[in-house]
C-alpha positions in Angstrom: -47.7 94.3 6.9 -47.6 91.7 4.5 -46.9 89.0 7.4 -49.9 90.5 9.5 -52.3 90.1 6.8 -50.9 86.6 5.8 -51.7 85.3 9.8 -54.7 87.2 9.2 -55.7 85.2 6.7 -54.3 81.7 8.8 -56.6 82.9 11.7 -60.0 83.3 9.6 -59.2 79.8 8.2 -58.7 78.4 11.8 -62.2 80.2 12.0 -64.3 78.7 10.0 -62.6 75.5 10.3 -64.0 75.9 13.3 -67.5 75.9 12.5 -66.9 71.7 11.4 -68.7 69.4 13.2 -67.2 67.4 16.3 -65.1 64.9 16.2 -65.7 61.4 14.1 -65.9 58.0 15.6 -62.3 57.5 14.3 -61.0 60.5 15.7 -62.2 59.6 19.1 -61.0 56.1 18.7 -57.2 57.6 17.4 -57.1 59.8 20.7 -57.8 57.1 23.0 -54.7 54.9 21.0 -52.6 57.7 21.8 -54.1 59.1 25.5 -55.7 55.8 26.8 -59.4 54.8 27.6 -60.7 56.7 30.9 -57.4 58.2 31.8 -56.4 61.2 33.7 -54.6 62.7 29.7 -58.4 61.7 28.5 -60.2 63.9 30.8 -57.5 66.6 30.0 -58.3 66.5 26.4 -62.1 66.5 27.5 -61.7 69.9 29.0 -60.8 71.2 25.5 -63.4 73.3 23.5 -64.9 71.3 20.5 -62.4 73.7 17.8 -59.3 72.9 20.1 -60.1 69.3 20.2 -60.3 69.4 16.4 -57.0 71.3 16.0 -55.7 69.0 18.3 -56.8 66.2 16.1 -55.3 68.2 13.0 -51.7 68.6 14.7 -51.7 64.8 15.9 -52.5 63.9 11.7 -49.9 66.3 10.5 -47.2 65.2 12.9 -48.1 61.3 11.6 -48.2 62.3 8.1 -44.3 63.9 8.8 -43.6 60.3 10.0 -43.6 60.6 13.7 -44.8 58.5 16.1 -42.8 58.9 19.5 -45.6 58.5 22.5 -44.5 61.8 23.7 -45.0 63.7 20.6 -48.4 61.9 20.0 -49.7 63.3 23.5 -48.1 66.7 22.9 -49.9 67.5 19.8 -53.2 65.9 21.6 -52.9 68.2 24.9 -50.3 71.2 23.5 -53.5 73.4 24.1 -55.2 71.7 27.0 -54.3 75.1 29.1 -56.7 77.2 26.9 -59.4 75.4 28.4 -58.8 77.4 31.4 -60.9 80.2 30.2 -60.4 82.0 26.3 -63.6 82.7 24.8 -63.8 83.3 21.1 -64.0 87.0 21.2 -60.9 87.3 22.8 -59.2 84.9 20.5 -60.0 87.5 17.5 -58.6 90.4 20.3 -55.7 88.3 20.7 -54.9 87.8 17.1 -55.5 91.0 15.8 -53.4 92.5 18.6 -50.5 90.0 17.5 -50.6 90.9 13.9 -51.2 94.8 14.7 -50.2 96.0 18.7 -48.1 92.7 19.9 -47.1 95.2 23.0 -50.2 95.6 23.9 -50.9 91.7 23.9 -47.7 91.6 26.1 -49.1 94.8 28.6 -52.6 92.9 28.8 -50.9 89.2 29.8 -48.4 91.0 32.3 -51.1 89.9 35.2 -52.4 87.1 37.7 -54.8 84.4 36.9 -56.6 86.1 39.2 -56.9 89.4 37.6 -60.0 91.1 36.4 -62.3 88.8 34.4 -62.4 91.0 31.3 -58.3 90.8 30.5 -57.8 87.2 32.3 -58.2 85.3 28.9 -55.0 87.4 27.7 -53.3 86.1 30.6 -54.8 82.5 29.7 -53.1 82.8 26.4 -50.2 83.6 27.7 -49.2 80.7 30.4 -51.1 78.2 28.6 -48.3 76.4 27.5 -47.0 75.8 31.1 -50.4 75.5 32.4 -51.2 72.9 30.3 -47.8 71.5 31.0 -48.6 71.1 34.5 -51.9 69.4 34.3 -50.2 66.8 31.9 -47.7 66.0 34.2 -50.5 65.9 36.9 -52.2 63.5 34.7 -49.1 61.2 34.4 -48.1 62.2 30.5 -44.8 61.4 29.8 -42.2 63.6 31.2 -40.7 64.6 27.4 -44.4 65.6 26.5 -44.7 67.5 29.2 -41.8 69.5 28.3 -43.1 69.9 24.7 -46.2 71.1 26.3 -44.4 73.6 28.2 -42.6 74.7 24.9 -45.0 74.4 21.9 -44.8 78.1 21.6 -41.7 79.0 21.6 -39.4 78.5 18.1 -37.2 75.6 18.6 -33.9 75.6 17.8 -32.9 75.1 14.0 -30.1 73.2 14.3 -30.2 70.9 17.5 -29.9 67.1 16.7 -31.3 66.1 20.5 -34.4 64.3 20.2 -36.1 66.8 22.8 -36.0 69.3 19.8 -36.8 67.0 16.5 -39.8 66.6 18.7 -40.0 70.2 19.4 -39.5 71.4 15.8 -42.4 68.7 14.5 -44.7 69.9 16.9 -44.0 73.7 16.4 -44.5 72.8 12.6 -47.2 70.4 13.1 -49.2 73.5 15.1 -48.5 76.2 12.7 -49.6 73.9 9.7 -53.1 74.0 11.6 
């Protein structure tokens, strides 16, 4: 219970962080270093809601502050969410987090559809494929193969050990996206 009430907690900071106003002048100008000016990743991160752009923003400064600065990396934690922009309104990111700290089977029974399904449970099915949705638009968009495949994995824990750089880059950007 404790660990419910602790992402509980995460989720209502993620919340009201939230509520910040868009992105500054430098964090425009440190996206279009990383994504390029007027490119296919740009118009990716467009599609993003203002509070994913912003988290966006937050993972890209936390994986910098860690020290890292491989291109792919850098456009991971930029477009790691890019699939959410597919459709997952705010009430059903509260849904969805409550369900996960309280009824994660539920969550699971409620993703277990097609994009296609009814438009009232589709947002649980959003949440669940938008790591490999947003995978596949980056690698429409011409990311970098590597970032595409940290796209594809953001959500799932990497492995502790692994010395490969596929997974340094993995475990930095699963950090970097739990630290925000």
């Amino acid at each position: 219970m404790t660990g419910a009430l602790n992402a509980l907690r995460y989720r209502a900071g993620q919340f009201f962080a939230a509520l910040r106003p868009a992105l500054s002048a430098d964090d425009w100008a440190q996206v279009e270093a990383v994504l390029g000016r007027d490119t296919p990743a740009l118009a990716l991160f467009r599609r993003m809601s203002a509070p994913d752009r912003r988290h966006a923003v937050a993972v890209l400064r936390t994986v910098r502050q860690a020290g890292e600065d491989h291109p792919a990396l850098l456009q991971a934690a930029l477009l790691h969410d890019v699939g959410k922009s597919l459709g997952l309104p705010l009430l059903h990111r509260v849904v969805i987090v409550l369900l996960n700290a309280f009824w994660p089977a539920a969550l699971t029974a409620l993703a277990d559809a097609p994009l296609t399904t009814a438009r009232w449970r589709r947002p649980f099915v959003v949440h669940a494929r938008h790591p490999e949705i947003g995978a596949r638009w980056a690698a429409q968009a011409g990311c970098d193969p590597l970032a595409v495949t940290l796209i594809r994995r953001h959500q799932q824990p990497p492995p502790a050990t692994s010395a490969t750089l596929p997974d340094r880059l993995h475990r930095a950007l699963y950090r970097a996206d739990g630290l925000n």
